[in-house]
VORO-439384 format. One line per field, with one value per residue (C-alpha): residue number from 1; residue in one letter; x, y, z. Coordinates in pm, whole numbers. Each point is the difference from the previous one (the first is absolute). Example, Ala and Ser with C-alpha at 12.3 -4.5 7.8 and 13.67 -1.06 7.14 Angstrom:
// residues 2
pos [1, 2]
code [A, S]
c1 [1230, 137]
c2 [-450, 344]
c3 [780, -66]
END
This chain:
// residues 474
pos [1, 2, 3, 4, 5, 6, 7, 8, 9, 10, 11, 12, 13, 14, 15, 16, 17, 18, 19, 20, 21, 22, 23, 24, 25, 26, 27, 28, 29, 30, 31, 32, 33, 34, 35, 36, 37, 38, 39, 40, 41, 42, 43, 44, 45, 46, 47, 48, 49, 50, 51, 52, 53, 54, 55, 56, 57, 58, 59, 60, 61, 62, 63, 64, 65, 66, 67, 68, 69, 70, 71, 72, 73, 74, 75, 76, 77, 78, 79, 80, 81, 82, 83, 84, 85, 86, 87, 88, 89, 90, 91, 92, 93, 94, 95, 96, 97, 98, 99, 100, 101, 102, 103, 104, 105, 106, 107, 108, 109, 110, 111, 112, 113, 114, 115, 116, 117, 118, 119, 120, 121, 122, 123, 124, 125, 126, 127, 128, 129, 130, 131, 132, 133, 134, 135, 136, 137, 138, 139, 140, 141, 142, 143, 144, 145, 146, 147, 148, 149, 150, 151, 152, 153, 154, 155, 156, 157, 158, 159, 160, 161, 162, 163, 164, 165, 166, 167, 168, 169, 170, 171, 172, 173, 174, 175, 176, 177, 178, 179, 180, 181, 182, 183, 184, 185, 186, 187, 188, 189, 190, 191, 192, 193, 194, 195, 196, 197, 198, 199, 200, 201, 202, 203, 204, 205, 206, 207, 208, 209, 210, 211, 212, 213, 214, 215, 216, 217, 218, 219, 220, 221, 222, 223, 224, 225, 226, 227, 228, 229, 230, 231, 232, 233, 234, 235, 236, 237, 238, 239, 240, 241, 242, 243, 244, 245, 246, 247, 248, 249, 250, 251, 252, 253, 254, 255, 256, 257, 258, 259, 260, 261, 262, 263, 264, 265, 266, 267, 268, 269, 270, 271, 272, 273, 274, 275, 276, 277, 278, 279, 280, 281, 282, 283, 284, 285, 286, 287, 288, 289, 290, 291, 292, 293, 294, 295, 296, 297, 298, 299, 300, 301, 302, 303, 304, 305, 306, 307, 308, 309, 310, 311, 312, 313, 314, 315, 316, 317, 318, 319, 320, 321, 322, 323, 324, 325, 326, 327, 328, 329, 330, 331, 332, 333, 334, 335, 336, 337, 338, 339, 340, 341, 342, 343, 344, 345, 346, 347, 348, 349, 350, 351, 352, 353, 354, 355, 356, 357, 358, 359, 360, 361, 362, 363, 364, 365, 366, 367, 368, 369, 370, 371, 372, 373, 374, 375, 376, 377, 378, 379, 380, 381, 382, 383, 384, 385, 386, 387, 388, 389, 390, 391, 392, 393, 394, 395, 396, 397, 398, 399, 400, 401, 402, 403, 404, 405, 406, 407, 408, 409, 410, 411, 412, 413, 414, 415, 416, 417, 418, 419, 420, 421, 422, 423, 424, 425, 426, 427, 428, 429, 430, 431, 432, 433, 434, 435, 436, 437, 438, 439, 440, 441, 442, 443, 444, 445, 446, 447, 448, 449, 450, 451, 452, 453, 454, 455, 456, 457, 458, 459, 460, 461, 462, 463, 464, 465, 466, 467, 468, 469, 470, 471, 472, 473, 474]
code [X, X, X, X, X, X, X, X, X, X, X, X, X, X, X, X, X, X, X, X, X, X, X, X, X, X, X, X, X, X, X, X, X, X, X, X, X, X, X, X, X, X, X, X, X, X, X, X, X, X, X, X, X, X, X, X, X, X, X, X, X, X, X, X, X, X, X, X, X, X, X, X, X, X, X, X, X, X, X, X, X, X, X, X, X, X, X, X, X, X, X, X, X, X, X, X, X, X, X, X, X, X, X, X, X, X, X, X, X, X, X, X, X, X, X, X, X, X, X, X, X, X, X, X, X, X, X, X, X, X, X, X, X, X, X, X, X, X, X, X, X, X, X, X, X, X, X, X, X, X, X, X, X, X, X, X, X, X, X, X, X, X, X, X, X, X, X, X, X, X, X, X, X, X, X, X, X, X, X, X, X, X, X, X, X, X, X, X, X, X, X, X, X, X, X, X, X, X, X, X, X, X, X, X, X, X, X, X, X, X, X, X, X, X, X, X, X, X, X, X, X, X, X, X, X, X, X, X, X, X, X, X, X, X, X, X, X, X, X, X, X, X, X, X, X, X, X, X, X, X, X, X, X, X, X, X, X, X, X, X, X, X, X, X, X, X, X, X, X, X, X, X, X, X, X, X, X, X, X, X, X, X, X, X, X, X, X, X, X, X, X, X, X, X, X, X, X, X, X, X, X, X, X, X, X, X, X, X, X, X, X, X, X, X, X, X, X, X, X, X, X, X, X, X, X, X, X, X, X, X, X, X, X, X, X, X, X, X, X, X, X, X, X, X, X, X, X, X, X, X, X, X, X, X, X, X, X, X, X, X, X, X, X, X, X, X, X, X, X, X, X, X, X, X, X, X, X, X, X, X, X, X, X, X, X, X, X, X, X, X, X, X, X, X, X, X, X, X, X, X, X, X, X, X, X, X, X, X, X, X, X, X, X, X, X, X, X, X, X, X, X, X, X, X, X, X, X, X, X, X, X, X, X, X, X, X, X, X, X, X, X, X, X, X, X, X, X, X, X, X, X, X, X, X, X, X, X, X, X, X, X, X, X, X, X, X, X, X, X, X, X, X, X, X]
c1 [990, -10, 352, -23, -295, 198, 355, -276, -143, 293, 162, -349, -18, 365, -69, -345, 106, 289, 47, -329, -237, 211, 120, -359, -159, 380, 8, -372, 2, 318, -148, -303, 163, 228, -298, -200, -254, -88, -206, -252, -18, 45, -330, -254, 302, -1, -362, 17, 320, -181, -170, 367, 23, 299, 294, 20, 380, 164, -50, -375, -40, -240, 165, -182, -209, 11, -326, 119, 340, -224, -156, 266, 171, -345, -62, 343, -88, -386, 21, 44, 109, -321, -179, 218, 330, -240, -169, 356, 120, -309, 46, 366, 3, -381, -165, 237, 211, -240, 130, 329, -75, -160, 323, 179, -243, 8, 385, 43, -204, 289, 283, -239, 21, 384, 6, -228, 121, 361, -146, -143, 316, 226, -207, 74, -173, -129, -54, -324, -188, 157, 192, 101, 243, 8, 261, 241, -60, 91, 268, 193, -52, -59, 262, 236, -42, -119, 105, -281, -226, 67, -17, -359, -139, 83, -192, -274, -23, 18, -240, -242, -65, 124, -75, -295, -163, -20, -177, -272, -77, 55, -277, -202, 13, -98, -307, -131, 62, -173, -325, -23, 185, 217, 324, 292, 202, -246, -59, 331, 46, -279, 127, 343, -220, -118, 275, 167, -265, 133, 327, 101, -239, 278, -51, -272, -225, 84, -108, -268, -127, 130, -179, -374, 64, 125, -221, -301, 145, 108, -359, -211, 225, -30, -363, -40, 220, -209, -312, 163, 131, -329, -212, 240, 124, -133, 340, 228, 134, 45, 197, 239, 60, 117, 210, 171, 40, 160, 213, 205, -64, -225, -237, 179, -190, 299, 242, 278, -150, 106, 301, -204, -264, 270, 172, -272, -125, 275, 63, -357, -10, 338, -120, -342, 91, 404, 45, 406, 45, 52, -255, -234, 241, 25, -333, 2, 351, -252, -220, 38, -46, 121, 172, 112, -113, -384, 81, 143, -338, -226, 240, -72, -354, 35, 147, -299, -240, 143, 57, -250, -268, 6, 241, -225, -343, 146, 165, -372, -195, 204, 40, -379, -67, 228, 91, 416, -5, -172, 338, -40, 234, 29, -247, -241, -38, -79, -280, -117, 13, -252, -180, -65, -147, -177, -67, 126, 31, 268, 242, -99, 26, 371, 113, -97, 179, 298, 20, -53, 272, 268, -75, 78, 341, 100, -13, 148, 341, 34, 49, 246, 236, -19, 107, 316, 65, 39, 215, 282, 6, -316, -63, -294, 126, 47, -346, -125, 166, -152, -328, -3, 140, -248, -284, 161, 41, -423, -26, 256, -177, -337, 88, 278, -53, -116, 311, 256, -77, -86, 357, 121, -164, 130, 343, 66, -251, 241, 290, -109, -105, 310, 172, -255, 4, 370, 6, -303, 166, 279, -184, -293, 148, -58, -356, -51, 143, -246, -265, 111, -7, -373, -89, 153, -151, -365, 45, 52, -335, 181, -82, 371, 254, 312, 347, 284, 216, -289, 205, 372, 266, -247, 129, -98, -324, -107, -368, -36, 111, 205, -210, -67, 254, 260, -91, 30, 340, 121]
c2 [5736, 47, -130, -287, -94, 50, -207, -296, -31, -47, -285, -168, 26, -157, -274, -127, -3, -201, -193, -61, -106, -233, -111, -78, -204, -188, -125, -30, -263, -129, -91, -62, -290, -98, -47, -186, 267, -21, 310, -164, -364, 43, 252, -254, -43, 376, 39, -293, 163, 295, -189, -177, 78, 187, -218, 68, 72, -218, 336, -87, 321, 12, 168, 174, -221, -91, 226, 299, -15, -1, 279, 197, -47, 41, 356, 115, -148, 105, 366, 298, -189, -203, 336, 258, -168, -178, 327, 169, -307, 15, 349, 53, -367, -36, -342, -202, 43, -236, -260, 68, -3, -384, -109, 192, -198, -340, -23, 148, -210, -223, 273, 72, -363, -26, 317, -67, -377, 145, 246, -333, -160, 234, 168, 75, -28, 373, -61, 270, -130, -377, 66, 249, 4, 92, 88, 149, -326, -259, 258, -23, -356, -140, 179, 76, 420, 186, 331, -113, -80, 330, 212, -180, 75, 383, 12, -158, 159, 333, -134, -137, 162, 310, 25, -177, 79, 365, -154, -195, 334, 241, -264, 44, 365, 23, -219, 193, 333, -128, -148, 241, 288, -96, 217, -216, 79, -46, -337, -68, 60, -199, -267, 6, 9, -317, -145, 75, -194, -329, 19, 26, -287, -259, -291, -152, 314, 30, -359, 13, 347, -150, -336, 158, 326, -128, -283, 196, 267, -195, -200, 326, 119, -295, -54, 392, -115, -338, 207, 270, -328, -138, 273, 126, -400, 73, 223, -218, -185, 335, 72, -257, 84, 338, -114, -256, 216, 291, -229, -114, 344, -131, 300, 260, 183, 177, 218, -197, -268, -395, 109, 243, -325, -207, 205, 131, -328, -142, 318, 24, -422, 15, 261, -162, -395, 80, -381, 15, 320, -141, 108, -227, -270, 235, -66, -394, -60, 119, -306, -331, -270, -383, 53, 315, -73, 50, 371, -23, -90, 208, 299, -104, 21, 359, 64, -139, 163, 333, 17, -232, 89, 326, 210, -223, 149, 356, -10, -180, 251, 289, -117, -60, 381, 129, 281, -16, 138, 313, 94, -96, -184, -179, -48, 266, -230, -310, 245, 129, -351, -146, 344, -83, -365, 51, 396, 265, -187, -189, 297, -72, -398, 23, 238, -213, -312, 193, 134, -448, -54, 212, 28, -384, 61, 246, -252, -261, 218, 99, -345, -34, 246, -37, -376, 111, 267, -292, -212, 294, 72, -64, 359, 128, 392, -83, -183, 288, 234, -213, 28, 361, 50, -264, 280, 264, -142, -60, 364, 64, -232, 94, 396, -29, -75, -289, -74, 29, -272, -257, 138, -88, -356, -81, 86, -186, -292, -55, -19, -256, -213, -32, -50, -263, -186, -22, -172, -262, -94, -76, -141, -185, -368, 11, 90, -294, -217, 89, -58, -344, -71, 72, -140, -323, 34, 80, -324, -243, 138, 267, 340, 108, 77, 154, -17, 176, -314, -45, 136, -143, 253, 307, 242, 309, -94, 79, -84, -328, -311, -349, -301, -190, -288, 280, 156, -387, -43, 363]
c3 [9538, -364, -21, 218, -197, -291, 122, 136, -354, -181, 251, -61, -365, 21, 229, -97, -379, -5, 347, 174, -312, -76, 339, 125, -299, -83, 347, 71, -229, 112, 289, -179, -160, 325, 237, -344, 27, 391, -15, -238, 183, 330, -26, 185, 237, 62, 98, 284, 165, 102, 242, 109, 381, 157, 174, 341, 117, 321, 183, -46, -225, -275, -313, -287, -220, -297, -106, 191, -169, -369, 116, 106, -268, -224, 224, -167, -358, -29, 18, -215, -254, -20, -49, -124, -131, -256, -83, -73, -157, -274, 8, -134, -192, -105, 18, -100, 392, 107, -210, 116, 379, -76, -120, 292, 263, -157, -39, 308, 176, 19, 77, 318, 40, 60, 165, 314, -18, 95, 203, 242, -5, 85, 252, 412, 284, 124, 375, 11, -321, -109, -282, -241, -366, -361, -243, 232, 165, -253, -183, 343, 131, -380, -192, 301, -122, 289, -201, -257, 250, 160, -302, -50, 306, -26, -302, 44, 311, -178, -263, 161, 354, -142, -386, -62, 292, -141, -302, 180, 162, -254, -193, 293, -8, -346, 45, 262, -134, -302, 178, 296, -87, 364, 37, -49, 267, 231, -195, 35, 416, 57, -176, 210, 309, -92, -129, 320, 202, -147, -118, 390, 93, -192, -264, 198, -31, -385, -43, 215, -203, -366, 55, 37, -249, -305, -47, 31, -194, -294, 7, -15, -259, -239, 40, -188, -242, -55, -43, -251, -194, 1, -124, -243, -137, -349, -3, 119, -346, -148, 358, -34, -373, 134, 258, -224, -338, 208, 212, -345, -183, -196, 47, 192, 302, 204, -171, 75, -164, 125, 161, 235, 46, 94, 240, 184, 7, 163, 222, 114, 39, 236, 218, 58, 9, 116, -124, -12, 169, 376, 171, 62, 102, 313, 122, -144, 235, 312, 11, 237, -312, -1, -366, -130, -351, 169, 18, -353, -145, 171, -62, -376, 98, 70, -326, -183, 259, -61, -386, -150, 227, 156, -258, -319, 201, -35, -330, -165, 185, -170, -378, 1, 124, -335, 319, -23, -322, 158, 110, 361, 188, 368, 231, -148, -336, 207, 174, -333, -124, 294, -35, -351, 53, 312, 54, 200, 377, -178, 109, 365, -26, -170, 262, 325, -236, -73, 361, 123, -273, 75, 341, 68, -258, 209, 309, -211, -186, 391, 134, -311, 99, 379, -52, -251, 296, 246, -261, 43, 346, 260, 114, 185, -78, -360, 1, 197, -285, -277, 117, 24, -372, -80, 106, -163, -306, -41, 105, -263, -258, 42, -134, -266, -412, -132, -219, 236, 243, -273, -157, 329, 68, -321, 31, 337, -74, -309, 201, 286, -307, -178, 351, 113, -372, 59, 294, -84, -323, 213, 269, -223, 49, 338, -39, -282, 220, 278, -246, -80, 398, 26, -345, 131, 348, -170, -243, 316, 184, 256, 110, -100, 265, -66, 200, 11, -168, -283, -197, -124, 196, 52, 250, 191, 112, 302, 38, -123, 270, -169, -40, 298, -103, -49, 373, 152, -97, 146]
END
């Protein structure tokens, strides 16, 4: 283990220093500039579309909404991360991560934007649950490279049903070993249990659990955090001193001084908002919308949600306590954090929120992987097989080391990033184009509709009928 631990570290160091920093803010404000800033002033635009009803297909099937897609997609975001990705992120780069996971979240705001955008148009009709897509999607009908799009969907299969489901639960392990003095593997079967109970129920029962969990979750959570910011707001200039003095190295907190506050930043940012990684455009491609740009900009939404709400709660909560330079790390310094502000029971309330966190990611990174699964071949056995290794791995995550399966997430989040940036970059015009469409449609009075020809020679879509005119002359 040792020497896994050991190999894992040193293909991270490599690929986080020189490709992915630079990858992620270069061409989050690429598309930052290509979209003119989309994730800053469509944000009115973003609220109202939650409400946006679900098409209904010309089988008379209802597809999944736009809200359930969000929180789907949100159920994978808001998670460990939130919690203890922030708390290891200030722990190994000090205060000034923070500022770097900002940057991360408002650039990639409009990465996620182009991602899920692409994800709606290149998406396919799944005859059990409307529609399904993602990268493997667009790299295959989009860039004509079903290798790519099969190499993506093994590892983000891998990552995410496999991989980062062992973090949510090794997270959850922690907390309640910490609060209750619970025995992890038992922690850890129970969990399985219940993640068994929905993962065979399909993407209806996710939605249906996702879309009454996380927002209650993520409310509870931020209303602590408004009450710690409130009684402790004398502190907050002085806060935000810290966090912007370490972030340049102008007062160093971490050892590794800005370099560590940038990477972990980033790292830590990725993992929790996965703006430009490719996974949320897997949930975004599920819902029945009129314009696939709609998904686009609440996908954005989840970004912001995630990073500037949830992970900024966290992070504030922590740098007020002075607790990560104790020498704590994880989950345990976001309990000592809350214990410190609001006593002892704090233990108790961040271990139920860690369990409704990660609990809802792990429903979430399933439906990621089962949908890649059916991008390569439509199996019930393999499905079946998934499932099962799905169950194993949160037994498997809930007893191993910390360091490993955050050495892990890291390594294989890196490399569906750098496949899925690849591909956007390549594939971004489309998705600008798209945005023009509904700009245009928006600016004459319309609830925007898109077709299949609304676009100048797009091909490989499958989902999306010609205009009417175009269906006449047939």
């Amino acid at each position: 283990m040792e020497l896994l631990t050991s190999i894992v570290g040193t293909l991270n160091d490599y690929m986080w220093s020189y490709i992915l920093i630079v990858a992620l803010i270069g061409l989050g404000l690429y598309f930052s500039l290509r979209t003119r800033f989309a994730q800053f002033r469509y944000l009115g635009e973003m609220g109202r579309l939650l409400t946006d009803k679900t098409t209904i297909s010309s089988e008379g099937k209802r597809g999944i909404s736009s809200f359930q897609a969000f929180t789907i997609s949100t159920a994978s975001r808001v998670g460990t991360g939130n919690l203890a990705g922030v708390a290891t992120a200030i722990a190994g780069g000090g205060p000034g991560a923070v500022f770097w996971m900002w940057l991360i979240a408002l650039l990639g705001g409009a990465t996620s934007f182009v991602e899920s955008t692409l994800a709606q148009i290149y998406k396919v009709k799944d005859g059990k649950d409307g529609y399904r897509g993602g990268p493997a999607y667009y790299m295959e009908k989009g860039l004509n490279a079903r290798w790519m799009g099969i190499l993506f969907a093994i590892i983000i299969t891998f990552c995410f049903g496999l991989v980062f489901n062992s973090v949510q639960s090794n997270t959850i392990s922690l907390a309640m070993e910490e609060a209750y003095s619970f025995d992890r593997m038992t922690v850890g079967i129970i969990l399985a249990v219940l993640t068994a109970l929905v993962i065979f129920g399909g993407v209806k029962r996710i939605a249906s659990v996702t879309q009454i969990v996380v927002p209650i979750m993520a409310v509870l959570y931020l209303i602590l955090a408004f009450y710690i910011l409130v009684t402790n707001i004398t502190m907050l200039p002085d806060m935000f001193v810290v966090i912007f003095e370490n972030a340049f190295g102008i007062r160093e907190v971490a050892s590794g001084g800005v370099g560590a506050a940038i990477m972990m930043g980033i790292k830590r940012g990725l993992f929790s908002n996965e703006a430009g990684m490719g996974s949320a455009p897997n949930a975004a491609a599920s819902a029945g919308v009129t314009h696939p740009v709609k998904q686009g900009l609440i996908q954005t939404l989840g970004v912001f949600t995630d990073t500037l709400l949830i992970c900024t709660a966290t992070a504030f909560m922590i740098i007020l306590s002075d607790q990560y330079t104790t020498g704590i790390d994880g989950i345990q310094l976001t309990q000592a954090a809350l214990s410190f502000h609001v006593g002892a029971w704090a233990d108790t309330f961040v271990a139920v929120a860690i369990f409704l966190f990660a609990f809802s990611s792990i429903i979430g990174n399933y439906y990621y992987g089962e949908t890649n699964i059916e991008f390569i071949k439509y199996s019930p056995v393999s499905l079946f097989i998934y499932r099962i290794a799905v169950l194993g791995m949160v037994i498997f995550g809930a007893v191993v080391k910390l360091d490993i399966v955050w050495s892990l997430a890291d390594l294989f989040m890196g490399l569906m990033a750098i496949i899925n940036l690849i591909a956007i970059t390549l594939l971004a015009k489309i998705a600008i184009a798209a945005l023009r469409d509904y700009r245009e449609q928006k600016r004459q009075g319309k609830d925007p509709v898109f077709y299949s020809d609304s676009i100048s020679g797009l091909k490989g879509i499958e989902s999306w009928e010609a205009k009417p005119e175009a269906r006449e002359q047939q």
